[in-house]
PyMOL Python script that loads the backbone (N, CA, C, O; Angstrom):
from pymol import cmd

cmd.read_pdbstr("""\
ATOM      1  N   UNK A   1     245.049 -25.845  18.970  1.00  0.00           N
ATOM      2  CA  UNK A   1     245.537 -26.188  17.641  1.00  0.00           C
ATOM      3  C   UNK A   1     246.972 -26.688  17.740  1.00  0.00           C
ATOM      4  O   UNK A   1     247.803 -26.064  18.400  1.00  0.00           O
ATOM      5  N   UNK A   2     247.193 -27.529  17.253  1.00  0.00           N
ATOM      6  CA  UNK A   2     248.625 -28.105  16.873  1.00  0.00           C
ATOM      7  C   UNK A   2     249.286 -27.365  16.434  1.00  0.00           C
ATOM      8  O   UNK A   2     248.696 -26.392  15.965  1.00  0.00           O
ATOM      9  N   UNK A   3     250.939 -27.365  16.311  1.00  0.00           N
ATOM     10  CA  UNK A   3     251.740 -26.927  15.585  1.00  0.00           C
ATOM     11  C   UNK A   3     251.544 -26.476  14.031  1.00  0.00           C
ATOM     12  O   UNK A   3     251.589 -25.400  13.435  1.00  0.00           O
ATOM     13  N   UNK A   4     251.238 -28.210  13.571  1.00  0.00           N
ATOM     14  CA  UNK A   4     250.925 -28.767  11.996  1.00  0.00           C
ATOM     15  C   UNK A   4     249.436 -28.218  11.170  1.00  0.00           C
ATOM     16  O   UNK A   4     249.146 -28.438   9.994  1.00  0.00           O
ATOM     17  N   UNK A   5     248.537 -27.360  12.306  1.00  0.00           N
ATOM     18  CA  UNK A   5     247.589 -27.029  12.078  1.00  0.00           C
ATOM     19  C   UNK A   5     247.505 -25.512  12.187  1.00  0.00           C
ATOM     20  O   UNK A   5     246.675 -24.766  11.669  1.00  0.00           O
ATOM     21  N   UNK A   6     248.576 -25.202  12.997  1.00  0.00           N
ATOM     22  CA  UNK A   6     249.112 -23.534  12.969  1.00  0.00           C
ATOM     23  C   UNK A   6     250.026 -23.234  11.455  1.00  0.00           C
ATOM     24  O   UNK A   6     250.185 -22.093  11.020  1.00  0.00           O
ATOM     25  N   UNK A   7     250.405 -24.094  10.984  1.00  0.00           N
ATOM     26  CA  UNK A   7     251.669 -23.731   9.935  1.00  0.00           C
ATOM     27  C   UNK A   7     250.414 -23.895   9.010  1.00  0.00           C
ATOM     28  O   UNK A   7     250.064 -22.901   8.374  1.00  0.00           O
ATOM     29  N   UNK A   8     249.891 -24.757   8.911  1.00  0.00           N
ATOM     30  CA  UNK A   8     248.563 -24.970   7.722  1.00  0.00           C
ATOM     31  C   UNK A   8     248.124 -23.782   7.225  1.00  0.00           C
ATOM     32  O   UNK A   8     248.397 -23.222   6.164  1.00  0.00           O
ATOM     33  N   UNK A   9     247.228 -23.386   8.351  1.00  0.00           N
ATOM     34  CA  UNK A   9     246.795 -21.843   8.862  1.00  0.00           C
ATOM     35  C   UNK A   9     247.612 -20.864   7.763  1.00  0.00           C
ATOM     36  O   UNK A   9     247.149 -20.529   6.673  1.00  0.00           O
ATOM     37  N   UNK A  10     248.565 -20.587   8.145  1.00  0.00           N
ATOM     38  CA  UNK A  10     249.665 -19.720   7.906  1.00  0.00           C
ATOM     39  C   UNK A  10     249.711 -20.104   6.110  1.00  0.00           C
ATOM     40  O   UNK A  10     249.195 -19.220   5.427  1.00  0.00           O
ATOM     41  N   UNK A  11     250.127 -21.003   5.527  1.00  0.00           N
ATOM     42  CA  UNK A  11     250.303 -21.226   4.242  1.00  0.00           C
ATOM     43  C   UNK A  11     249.332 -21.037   3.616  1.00  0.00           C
ATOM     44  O   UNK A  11     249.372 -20.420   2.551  1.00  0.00           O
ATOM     45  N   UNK A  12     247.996 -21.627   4.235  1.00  0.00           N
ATOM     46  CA  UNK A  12     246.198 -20.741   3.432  1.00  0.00           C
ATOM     47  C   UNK A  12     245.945 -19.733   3.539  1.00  0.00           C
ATOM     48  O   UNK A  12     245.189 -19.248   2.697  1.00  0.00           O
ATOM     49  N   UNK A  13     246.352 -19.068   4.416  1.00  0.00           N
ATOM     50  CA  UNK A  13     246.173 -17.542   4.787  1.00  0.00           C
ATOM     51  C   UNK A  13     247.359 -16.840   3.540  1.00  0.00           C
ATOM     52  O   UNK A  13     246.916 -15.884   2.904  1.00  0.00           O
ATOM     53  N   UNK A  14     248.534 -17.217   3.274  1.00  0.00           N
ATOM     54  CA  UNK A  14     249.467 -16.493   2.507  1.00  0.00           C
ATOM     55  C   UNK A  14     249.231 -17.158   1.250  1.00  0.00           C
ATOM     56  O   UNK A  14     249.985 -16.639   0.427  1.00  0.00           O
ATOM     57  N   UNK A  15     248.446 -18.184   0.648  1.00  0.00           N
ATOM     58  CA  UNK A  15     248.038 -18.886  -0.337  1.00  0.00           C
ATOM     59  C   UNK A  15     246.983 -17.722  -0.630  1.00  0.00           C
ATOM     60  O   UNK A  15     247.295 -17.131  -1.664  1.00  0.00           O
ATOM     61  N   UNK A  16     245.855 -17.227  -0.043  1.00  0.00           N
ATOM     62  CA  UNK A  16     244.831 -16.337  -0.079  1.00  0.00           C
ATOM     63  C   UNK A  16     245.270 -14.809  -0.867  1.00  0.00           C
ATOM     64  O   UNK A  16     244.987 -14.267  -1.935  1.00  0.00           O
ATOM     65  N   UNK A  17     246.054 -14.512   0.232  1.00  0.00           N
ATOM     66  CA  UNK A  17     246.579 -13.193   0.003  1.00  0.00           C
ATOM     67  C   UNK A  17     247.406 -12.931  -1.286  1.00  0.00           C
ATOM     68  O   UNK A  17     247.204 -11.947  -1.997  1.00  0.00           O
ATOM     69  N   UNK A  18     248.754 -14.276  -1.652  1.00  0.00           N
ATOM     70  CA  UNK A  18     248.949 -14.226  -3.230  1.00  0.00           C
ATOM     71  C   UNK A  18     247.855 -14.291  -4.410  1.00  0.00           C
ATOM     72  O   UNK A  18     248.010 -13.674  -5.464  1.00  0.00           O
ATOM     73  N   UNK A  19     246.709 -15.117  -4.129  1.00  0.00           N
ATOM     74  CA  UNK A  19     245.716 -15.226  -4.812  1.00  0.00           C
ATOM     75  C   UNK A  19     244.886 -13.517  -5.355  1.00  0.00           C
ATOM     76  O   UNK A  19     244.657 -13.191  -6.520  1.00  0.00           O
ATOM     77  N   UNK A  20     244.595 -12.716  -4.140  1.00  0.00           N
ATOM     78  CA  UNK A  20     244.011 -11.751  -4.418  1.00  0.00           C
ATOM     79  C   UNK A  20     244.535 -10.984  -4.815  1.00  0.00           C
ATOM     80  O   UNK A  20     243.919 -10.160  -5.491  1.00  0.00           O
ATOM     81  N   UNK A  21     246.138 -10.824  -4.580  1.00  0.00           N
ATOM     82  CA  UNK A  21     247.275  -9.958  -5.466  1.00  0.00           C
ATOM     83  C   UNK A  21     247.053 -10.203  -6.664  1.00  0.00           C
ATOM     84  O   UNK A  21     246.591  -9.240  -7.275  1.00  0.00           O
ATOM     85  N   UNK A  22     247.261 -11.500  -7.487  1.00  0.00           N
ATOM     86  CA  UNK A  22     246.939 -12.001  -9.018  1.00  0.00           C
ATOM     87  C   UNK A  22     245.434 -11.373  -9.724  1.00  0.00           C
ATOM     88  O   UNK A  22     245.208 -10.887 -10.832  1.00  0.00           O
ATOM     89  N   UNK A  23     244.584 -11.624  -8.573  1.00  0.00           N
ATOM     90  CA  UNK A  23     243.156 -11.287  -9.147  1.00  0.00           C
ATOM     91  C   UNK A  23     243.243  -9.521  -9.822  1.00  0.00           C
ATOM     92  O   UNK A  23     242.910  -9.025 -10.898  1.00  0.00           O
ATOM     93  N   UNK A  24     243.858  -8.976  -8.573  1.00  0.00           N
ATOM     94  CA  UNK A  24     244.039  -7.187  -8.471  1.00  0.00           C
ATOM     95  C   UNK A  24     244.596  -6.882 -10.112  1.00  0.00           C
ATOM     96  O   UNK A  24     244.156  -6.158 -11.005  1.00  0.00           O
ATOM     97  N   UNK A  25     245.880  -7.890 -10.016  1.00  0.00           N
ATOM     98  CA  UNK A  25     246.365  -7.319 -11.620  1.00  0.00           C
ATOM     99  C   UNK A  25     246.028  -8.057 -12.372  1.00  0.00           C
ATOM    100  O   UNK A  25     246.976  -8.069 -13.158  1.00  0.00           O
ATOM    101  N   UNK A  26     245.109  -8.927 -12.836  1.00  0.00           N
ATOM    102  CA  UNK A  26     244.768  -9.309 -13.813  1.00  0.00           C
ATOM    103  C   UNK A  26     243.359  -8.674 -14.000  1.00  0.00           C
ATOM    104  O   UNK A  26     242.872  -8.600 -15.128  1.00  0.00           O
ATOM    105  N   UNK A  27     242.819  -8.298 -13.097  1.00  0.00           N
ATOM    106  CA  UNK A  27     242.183  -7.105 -13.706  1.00  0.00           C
ATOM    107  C   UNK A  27     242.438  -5.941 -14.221  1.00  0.00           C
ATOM    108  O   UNK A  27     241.618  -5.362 -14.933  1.00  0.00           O
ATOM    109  N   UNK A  28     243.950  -5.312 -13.838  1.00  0.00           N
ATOM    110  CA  UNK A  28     244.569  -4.258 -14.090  1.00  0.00           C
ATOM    111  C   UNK A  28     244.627  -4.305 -15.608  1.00  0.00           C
ATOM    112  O   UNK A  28     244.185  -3.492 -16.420  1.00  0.00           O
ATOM    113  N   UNK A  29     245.501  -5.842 -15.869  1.00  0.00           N
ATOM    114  CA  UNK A  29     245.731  -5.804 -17.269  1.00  0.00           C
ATOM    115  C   UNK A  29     244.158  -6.283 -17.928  1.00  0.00           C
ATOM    116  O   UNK A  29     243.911  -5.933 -19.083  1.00  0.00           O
ATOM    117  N   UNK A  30     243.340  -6.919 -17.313  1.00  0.00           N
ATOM    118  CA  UNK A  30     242.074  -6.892 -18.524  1.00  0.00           C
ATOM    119  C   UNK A  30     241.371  -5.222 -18.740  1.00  0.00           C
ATOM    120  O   UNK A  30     240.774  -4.997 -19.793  1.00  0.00           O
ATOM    121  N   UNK A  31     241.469  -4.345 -17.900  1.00  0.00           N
ATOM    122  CA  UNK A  31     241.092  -2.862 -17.772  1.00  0.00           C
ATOM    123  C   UNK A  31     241.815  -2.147 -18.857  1.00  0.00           C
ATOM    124  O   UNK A  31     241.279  -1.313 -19.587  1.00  0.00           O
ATOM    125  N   UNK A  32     243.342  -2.599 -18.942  1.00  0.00           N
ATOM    126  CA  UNK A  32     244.347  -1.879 -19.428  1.00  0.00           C
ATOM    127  C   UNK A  32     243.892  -2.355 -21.311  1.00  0.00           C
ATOM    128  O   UNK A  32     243.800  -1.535 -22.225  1.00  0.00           O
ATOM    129  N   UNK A  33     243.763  -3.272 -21.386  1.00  0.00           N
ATOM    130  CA  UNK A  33     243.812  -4.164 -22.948  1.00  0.00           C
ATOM    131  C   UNK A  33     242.371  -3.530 -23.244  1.00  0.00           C
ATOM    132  O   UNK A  33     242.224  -2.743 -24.179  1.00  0.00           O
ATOM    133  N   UNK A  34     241.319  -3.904 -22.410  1.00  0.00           N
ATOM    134  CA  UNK A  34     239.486  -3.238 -23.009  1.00  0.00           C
ATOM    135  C   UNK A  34     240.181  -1.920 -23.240  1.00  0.00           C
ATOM    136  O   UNK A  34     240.040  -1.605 -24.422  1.00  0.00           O
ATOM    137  N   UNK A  35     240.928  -0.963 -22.512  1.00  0.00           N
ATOM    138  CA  UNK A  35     241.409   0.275 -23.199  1.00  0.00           C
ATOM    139  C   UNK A  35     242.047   0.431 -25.107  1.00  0.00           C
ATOM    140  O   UNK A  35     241.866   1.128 -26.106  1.00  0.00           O
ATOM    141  N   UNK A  36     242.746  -0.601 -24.699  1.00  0.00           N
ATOM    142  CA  UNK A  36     243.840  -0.590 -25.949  1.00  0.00           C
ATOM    143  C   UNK A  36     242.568  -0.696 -27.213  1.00  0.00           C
ATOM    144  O   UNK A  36     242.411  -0.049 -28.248  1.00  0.00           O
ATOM    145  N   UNK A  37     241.742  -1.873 -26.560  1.00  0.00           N
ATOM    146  CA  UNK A  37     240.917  -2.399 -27.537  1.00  0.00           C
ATOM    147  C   UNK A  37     240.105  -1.464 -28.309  1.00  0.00           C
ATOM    148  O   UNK A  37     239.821  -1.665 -29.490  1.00  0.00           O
ATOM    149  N   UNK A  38     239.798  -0.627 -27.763  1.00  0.00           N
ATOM    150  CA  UNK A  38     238.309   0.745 -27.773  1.00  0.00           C
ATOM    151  C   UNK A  38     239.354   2.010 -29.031  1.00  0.00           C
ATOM    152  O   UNK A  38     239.671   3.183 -28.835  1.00  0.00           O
ATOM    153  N   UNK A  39     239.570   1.282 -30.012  1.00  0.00           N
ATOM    154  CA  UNK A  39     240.112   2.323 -30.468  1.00  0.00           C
ATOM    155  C   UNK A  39     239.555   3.160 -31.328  1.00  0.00           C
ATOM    156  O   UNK A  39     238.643   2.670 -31.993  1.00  0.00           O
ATOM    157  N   UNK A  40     239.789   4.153 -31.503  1.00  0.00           N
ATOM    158  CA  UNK A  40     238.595   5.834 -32.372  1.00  0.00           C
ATOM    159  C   UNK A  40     238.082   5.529 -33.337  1.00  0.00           C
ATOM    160  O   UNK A  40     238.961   5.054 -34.056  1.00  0.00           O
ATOM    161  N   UNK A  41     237.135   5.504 -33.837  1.00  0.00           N
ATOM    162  CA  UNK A  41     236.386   4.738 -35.559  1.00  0.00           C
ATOM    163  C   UNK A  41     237.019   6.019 -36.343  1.00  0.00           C
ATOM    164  O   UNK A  41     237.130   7.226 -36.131  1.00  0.00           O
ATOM    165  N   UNK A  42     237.403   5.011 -37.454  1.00  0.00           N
ATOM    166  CA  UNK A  42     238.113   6.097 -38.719  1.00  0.00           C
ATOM    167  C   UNK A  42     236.866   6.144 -39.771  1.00  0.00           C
ATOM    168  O   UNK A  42     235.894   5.396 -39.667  1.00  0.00           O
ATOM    169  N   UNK A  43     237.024   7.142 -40.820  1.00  0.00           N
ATOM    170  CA  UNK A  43     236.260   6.900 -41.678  1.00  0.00           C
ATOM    171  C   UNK A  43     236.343   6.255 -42.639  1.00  0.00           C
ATOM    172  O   UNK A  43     237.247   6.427 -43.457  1.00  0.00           O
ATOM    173  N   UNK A  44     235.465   5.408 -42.758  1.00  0.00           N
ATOM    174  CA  UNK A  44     235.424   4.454 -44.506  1.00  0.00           C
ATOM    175  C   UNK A  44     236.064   4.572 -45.369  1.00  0.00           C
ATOM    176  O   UNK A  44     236.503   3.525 -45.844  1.00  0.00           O
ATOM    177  N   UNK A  45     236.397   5.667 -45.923  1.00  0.00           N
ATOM    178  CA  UNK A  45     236.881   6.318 -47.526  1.00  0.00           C
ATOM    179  C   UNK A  45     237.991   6.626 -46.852  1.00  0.00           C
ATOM    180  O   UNK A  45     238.765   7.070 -47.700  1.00  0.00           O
ATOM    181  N   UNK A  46     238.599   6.644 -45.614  1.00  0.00           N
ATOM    182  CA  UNK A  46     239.942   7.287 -45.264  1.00  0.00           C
ATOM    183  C   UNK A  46     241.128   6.058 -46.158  1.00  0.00           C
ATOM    184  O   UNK A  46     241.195   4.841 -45.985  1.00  0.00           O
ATOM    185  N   UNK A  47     241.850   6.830 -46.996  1.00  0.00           N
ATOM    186  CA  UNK A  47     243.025   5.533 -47.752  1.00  0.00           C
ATOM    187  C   UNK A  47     244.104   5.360 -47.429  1.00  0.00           C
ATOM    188  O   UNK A  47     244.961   4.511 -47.672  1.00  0.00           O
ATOM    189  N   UNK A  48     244.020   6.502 -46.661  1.00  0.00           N
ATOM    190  CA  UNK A  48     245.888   6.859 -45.751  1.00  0.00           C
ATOM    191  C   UNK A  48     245.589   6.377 -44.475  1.00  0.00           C
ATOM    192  O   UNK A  48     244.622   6.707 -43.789  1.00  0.00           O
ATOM    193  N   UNK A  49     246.617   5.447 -44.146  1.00  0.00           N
ATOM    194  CA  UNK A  49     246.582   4.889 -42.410  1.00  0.00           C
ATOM    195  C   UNK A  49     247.153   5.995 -41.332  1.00  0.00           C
ATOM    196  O   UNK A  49     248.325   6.361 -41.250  1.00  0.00           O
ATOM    197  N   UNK A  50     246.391   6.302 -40.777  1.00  0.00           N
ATOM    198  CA  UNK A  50     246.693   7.769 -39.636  1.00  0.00           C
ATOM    199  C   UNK A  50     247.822   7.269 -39.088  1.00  0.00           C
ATOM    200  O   UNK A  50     247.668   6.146 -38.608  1.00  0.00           O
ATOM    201  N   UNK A  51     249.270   7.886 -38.971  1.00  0.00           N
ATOM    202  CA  UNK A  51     250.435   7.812 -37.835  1.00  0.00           C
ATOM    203  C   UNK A  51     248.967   7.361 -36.603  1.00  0.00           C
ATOM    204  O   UNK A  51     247.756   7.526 -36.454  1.00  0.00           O
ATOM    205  N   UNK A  52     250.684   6.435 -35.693  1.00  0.00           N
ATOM    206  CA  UNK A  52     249.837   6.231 -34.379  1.00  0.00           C
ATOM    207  C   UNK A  52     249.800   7.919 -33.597  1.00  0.00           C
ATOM    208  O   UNK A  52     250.493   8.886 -33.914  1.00  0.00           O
ATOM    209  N   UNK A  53     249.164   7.867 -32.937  1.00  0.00           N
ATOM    210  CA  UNK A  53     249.185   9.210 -31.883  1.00  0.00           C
ATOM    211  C   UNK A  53     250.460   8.888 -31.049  1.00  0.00           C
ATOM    212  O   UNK A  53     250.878   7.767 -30.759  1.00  0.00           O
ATOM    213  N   UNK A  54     251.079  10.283 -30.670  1.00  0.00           N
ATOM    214  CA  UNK A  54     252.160  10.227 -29.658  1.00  0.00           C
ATOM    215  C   UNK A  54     251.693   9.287 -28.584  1.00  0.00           C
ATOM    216  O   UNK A  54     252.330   8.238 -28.488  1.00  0.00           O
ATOM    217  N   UNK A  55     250.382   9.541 -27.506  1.00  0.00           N
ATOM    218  CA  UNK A  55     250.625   8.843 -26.517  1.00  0.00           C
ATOM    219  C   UNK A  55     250.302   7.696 -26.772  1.00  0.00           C
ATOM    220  O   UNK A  55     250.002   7.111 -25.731  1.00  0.00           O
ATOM    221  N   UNK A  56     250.209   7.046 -27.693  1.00  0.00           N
ATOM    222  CA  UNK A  56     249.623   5.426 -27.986  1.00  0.00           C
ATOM    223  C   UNK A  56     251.503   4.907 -27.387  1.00  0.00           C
ATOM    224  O   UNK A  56     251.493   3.928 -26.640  1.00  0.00           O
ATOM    225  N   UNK A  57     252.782   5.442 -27.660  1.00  0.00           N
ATOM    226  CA  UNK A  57     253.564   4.899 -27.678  1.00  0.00           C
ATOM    227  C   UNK A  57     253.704   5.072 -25.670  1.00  0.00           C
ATOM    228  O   UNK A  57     254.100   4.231 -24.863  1.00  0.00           O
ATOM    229  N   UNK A  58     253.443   5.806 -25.546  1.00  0.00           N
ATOM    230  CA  UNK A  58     253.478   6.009 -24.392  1.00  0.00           C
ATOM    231  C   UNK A  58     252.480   4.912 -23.261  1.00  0.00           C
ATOM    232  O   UNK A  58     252.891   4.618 -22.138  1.00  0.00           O
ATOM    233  N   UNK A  59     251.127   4.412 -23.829  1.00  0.00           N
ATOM    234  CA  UNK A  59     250.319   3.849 -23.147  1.00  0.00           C
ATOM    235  C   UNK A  59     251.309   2.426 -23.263  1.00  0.00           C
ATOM    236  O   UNK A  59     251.496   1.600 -22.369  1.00  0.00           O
ATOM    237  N   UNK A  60     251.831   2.422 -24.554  1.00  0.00           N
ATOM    238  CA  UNK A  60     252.222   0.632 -24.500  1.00  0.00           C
ATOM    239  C   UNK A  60     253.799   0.583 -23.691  1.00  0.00           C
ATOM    240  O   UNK A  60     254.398  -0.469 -23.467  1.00  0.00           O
ATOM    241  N   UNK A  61     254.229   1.758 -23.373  1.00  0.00           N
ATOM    242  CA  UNK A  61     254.897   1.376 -21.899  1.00  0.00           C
ATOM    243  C   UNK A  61     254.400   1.149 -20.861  1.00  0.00           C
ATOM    244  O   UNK A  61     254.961   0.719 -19.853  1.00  0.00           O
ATOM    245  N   UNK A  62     253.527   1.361 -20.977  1.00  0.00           N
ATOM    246  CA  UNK A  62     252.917   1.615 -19.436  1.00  0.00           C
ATOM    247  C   UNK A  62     252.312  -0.137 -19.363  1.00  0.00           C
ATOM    248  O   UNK A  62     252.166  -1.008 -18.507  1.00  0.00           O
ATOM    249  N   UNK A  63     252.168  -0.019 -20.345  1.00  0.00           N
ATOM    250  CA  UNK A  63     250.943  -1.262 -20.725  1.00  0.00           C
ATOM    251  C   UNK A  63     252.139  -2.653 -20.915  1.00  0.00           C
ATOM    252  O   UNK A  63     251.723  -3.812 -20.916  1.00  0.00           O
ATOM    253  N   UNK A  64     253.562  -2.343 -21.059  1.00  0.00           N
ATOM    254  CA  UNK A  64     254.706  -3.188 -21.071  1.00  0.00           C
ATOM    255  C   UNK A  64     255.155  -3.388 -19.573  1.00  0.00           C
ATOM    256  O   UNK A  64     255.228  -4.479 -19.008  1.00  0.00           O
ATOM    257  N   UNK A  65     255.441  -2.172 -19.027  1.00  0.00           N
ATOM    258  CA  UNK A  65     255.994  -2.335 -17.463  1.00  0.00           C
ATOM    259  C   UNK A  65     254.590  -2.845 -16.592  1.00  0.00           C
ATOM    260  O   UNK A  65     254.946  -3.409 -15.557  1.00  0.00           O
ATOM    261  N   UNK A  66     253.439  -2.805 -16.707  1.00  0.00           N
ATOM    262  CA  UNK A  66     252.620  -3.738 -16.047  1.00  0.00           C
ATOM    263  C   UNK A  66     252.556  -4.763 -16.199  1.00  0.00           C
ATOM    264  O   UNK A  66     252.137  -5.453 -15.269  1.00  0.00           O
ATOM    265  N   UNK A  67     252.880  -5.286 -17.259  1.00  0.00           N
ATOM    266  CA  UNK A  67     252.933  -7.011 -17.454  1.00  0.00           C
ATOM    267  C   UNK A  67     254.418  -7.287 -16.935  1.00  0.00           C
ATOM    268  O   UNK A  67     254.449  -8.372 -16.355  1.00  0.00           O
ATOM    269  N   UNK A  68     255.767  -6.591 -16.961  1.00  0.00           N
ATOM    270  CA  UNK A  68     256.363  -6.713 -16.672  1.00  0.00           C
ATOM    271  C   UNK A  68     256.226  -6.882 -14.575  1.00  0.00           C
ATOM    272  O   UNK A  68     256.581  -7.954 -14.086  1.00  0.00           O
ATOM    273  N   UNK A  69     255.976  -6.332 -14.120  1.00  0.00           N
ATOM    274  CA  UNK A  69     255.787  -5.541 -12.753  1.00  0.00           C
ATOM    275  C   UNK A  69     254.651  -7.449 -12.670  1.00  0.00           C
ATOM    276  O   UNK A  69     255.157  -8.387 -12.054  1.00  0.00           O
ATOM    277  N   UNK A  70     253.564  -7.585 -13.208  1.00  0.00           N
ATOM    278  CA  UNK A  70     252.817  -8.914 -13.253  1.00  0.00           C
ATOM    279  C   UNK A  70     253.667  -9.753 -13.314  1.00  0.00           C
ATOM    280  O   UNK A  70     253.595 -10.298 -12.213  1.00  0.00           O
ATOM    281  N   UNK A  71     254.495 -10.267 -13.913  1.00  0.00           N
ATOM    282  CA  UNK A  71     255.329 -11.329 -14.314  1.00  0.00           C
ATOM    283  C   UNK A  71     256.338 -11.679 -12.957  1.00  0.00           C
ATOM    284  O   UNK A  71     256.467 -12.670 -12.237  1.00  0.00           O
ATOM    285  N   UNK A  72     256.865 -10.563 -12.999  1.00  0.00           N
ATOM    286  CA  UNK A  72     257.759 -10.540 -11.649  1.00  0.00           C
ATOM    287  C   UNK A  72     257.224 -10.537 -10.321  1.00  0.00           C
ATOM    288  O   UNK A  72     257.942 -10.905  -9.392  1.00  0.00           O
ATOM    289  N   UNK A  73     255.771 -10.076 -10.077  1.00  0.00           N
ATOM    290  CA  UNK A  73     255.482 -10.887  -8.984  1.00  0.00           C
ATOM    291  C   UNK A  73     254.824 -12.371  -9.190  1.00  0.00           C
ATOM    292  O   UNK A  73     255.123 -12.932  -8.136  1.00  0.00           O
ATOM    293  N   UNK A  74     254.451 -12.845  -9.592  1.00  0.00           N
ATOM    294  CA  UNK A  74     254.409 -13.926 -10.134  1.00  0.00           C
ATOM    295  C   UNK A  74     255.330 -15.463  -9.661  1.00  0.00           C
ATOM    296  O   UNK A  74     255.016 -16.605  -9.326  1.00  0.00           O
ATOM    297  N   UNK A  75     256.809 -14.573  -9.900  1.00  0.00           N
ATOM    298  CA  UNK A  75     258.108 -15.541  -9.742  1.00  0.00           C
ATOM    299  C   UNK A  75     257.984 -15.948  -8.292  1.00  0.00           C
ATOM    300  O   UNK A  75     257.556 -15.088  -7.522  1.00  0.00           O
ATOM    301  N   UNK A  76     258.304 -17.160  -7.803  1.00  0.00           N
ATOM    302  CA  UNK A  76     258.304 -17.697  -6.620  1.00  0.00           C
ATOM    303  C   UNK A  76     259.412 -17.207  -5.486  1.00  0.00           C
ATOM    304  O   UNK A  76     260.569 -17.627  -5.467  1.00  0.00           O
ATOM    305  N   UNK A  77     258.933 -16.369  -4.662  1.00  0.00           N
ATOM    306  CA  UNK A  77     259.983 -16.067  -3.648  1.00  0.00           C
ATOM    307  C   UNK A  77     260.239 -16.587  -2.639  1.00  0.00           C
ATOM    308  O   UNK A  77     259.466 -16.633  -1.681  1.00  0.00           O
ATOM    309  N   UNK A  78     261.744 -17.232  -2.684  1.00  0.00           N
ATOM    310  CA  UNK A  78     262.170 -18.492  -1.688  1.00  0.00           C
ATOM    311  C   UNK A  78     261.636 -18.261  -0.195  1.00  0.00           C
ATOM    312  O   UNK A  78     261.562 -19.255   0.529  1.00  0.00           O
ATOM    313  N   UNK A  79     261.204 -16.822   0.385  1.00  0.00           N
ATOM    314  CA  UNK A  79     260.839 -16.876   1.756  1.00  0.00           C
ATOM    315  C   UNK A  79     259.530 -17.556   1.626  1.00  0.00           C
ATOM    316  O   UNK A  79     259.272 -18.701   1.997  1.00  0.00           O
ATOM    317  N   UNK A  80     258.845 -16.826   1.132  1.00  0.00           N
ATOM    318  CA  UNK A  80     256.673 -17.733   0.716  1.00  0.00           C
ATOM    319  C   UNK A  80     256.769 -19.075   0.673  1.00  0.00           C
ATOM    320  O   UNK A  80     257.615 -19.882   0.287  1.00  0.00           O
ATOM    321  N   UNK A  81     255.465 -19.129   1.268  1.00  0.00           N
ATOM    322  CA  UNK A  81     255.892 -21.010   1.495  1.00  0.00           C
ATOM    323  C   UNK A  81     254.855 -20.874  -0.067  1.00  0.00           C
ATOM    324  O   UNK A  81     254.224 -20.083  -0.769  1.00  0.00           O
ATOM    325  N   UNK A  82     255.260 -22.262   0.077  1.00  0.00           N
ATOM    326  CA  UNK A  82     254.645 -22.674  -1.616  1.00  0.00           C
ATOM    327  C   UNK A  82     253.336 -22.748  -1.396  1.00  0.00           C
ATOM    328  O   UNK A  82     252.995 -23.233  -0.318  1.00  0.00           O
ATOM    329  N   UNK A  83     252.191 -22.254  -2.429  1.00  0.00           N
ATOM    330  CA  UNK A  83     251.240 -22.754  -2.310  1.00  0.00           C
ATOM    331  C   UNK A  83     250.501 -23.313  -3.584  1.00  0.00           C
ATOM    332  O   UNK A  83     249.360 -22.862  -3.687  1.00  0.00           O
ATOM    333  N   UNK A  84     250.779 -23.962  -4.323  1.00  0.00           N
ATOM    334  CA  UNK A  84     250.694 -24.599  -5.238  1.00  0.00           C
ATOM    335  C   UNK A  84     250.494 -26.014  -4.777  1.00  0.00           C
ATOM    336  O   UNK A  84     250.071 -26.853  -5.572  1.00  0.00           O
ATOM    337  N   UNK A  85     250.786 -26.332  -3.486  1.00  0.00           N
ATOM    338  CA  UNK A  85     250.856 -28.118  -3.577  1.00  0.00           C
ATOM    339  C   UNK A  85     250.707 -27.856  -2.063  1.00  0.00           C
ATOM    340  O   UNK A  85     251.179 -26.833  -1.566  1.00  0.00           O
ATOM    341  N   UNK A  86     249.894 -28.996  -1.158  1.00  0.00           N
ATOM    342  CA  UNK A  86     249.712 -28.453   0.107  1.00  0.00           C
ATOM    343  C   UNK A  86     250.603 -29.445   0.520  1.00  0.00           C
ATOM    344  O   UNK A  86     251.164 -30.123  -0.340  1.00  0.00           O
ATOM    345  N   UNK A  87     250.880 -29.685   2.033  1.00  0.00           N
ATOM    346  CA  UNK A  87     252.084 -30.624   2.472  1.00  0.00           C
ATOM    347  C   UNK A  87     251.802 -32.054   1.881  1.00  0.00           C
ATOM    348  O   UNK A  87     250.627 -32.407   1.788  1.00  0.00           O
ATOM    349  N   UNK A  88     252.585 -32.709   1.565  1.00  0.00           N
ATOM    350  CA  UNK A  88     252.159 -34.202   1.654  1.00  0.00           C
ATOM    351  C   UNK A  88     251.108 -35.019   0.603  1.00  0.00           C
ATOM    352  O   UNK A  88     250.646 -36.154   0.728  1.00  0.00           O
ATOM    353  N   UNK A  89     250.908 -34.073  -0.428  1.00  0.00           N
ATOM    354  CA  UNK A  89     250.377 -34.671  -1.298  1.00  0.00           C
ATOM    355  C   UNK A  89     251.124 -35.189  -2.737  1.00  0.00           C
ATOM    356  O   UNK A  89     250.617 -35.333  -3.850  1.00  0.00           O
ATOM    357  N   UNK A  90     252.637 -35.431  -2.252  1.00  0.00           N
ATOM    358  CA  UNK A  90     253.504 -36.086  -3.427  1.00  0.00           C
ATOM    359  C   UNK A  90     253.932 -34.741  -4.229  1.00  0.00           C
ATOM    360  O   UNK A  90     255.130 -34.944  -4.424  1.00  0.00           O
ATOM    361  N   UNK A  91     253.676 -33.697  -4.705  1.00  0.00           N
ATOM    362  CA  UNK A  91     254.271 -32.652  -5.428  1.00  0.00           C
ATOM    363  C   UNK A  91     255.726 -31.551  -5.109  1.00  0.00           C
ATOM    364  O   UNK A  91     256.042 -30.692  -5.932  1.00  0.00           O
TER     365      UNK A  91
END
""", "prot")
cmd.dss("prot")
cmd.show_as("cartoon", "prot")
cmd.util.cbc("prot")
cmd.orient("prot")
């Protein structure tokens, strides 16, 4: 193998591995939201809106610093080679 075909290598292989990181937490957060979503059936005739529950405030930190913690890996880190655009295709 060439040089140009060893570095290739290397950028699909770390193109892969960011890929399955993204997959991991975007399932995290679709797991996390079907949670949020599933919320307790009230009754019909109830006229008063129930306070939220204590830990509801608590889940939407949790449920804030994961999108946060998502976002920030996300951001492009100058060591990773790019993989958004492969060599030489103008981008």
């Amino acid at each position: 193998m060439s040089n140009k075909e060893v570095e290739e290598e290397r950028r699909l292989y770390q193109c892969a591995r960011n890929y399955e990181k993204i997959v991991k937490q975007f399932d995290e957060l679709i797991e996390m939201m079907n949670t949020r979503s599933r919320l307790p059936k009230r009754r019909k005739n109830s006229t008063t809106a129930a306070p939220a529950p204590a830990s509801q405030h608590e889940d939407n930190e949790v449920f804030a610093q994961t999108i946060t913690r998502f976002l920030q890996d996300l951001r492009t880190n100058p060591a990773e080679p790019d993989c958004s655009t492969a060599p030489g295709d103008g981008n």
